[in-house]
N, C-alpha and C positions, 0 to 999 in steps of 0.2 A: 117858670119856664127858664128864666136866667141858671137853675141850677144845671139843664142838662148840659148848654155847652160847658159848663166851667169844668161836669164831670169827663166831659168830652176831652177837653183839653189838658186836664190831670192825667188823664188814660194817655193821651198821646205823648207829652213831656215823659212818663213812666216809660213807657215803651220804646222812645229814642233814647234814654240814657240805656236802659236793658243793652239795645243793641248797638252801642257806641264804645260799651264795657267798661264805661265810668272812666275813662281815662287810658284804659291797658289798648298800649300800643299795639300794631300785629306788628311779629317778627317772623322770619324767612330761615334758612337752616342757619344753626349756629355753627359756628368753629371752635370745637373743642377737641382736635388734636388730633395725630392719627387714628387710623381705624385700628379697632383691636386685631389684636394678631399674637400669634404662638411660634415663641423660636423653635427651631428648629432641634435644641435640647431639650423640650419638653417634650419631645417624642420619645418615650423608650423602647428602647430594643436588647431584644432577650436572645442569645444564641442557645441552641437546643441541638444538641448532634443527634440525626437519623441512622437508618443504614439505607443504602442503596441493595441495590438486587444481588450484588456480587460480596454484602456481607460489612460491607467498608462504612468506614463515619462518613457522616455530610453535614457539615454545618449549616443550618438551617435559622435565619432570622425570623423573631413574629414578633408581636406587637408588646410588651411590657407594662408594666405600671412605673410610673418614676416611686423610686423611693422601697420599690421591693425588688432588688435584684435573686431574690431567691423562687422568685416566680418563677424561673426556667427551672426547677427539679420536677414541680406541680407539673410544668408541660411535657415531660418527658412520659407522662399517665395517659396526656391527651393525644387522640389517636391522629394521625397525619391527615391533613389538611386534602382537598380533592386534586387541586395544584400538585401536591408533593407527591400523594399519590401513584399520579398520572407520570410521574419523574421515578415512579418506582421506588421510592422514600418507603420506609417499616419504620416499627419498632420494638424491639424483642423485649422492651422492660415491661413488667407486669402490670395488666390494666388496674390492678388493687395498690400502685405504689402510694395510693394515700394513705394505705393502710398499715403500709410497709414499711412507714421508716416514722420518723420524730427525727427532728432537729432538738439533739439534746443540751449544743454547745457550737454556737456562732458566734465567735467576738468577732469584734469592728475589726474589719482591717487597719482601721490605722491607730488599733494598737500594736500591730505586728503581725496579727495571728493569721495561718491562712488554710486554716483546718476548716470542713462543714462536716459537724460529723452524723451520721446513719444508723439509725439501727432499722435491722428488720426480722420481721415476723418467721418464724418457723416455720408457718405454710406457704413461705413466699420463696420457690425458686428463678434464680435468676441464673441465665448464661454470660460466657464471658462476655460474648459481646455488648451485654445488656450491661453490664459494670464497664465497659467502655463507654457507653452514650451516659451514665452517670457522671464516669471518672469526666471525662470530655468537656459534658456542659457543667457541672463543679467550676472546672477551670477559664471555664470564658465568663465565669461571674467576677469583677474586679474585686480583686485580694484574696483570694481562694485559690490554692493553687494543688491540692491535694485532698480525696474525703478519707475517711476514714471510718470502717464500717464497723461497729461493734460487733463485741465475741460471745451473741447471742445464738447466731447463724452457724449452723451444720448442713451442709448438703452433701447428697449422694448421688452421682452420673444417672438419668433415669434410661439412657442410653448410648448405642459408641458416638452417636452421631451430634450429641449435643454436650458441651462440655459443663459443667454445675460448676460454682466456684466455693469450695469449702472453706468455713471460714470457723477455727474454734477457737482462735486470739482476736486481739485486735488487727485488724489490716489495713493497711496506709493504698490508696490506691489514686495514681497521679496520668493523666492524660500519657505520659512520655509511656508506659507499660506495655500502653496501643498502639505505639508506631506502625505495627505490622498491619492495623487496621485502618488506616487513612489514606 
């Protein structure tokens, strides 16, 4: 009979140390420094020129990746936002421009260079205005100040109403070209 309390009392010593935690203190919140947070340059922002309804560039900000400023050629593909829309924002560049160009030759701006150059597909026409929303957003990418389309590109007018831009050299083409269009 002496064995059951002693097992009795083995079982209860076990079970206040269990929940005592052999020592481990309780602690309440620690302080370890501010709360995370994201400066305000970790946000990229990408400028993409639209047209408005009367044909004209509009600069147009959206959301970026840091570290790829060339992301804003890719959105000149993607169609305007319901926002911009509603503001009467287009865009005349071709919904195949993934198709349509390569990036054959991007040096770093800070070696100097401020060339992104283009080439595109033979099935792929483009209006002037549409090489002005190129030329445009090109130039709001930092150190790029001109593209230059290779001399792949032939086009022919498919109408009076819409102008083709031929191209059987190379051609240099820089935001300042469109003045007439901003």
């Amino acid at each position: 009979m002496r064995r059951r309390p002693l097992r009795s009392l083995t079982a209860m010593v076990a079970l206040v140390l269990t929940l005592t935690g052999c020592g481990v203190r309780e602690t309440g919140i620690v302080d370890a420094g501010a709360p995370p947070s994201a400066s305000p340059s970790a946000v990229a922002r990408i400028t993409v020129y639209l047209l408005n309804d009367k044909g004209h560039l509009v600069p147009v900000l959206r959301a970026g990746l840091p570290g790829h400023p060339y992301i804003a050629v890719d959105q000149l593909a993607v169609q305007p936002t319901e926002g911009e829309r509603r503001q009467g924002l287009h865009t005349e560049v071709p919904d195949e421009i993934r198709e349509a160009y390569t990036l054959t030759n991007v040096e770093a701006p800070d070696n100097g260079a401020d060339r992104l150059v283009v080439q595109l597909r033979e099935t792929t026409a483009w209006t002037r205005r549409a090489h002005a929303q190129l030329a445009c957003t090109a130039a709001a990418i930092p150190g790029i100040r001109k593209v230059v389309l290779s001399p792949q590109v032939q086009r022919v007018s498919p109408g009076k109403h819409e102008e083709i831009v031929k191209v059987t050299m190379s051609s240099d083409l820089t935001c300042d070209q469109f003045d007439d269009l901003r």
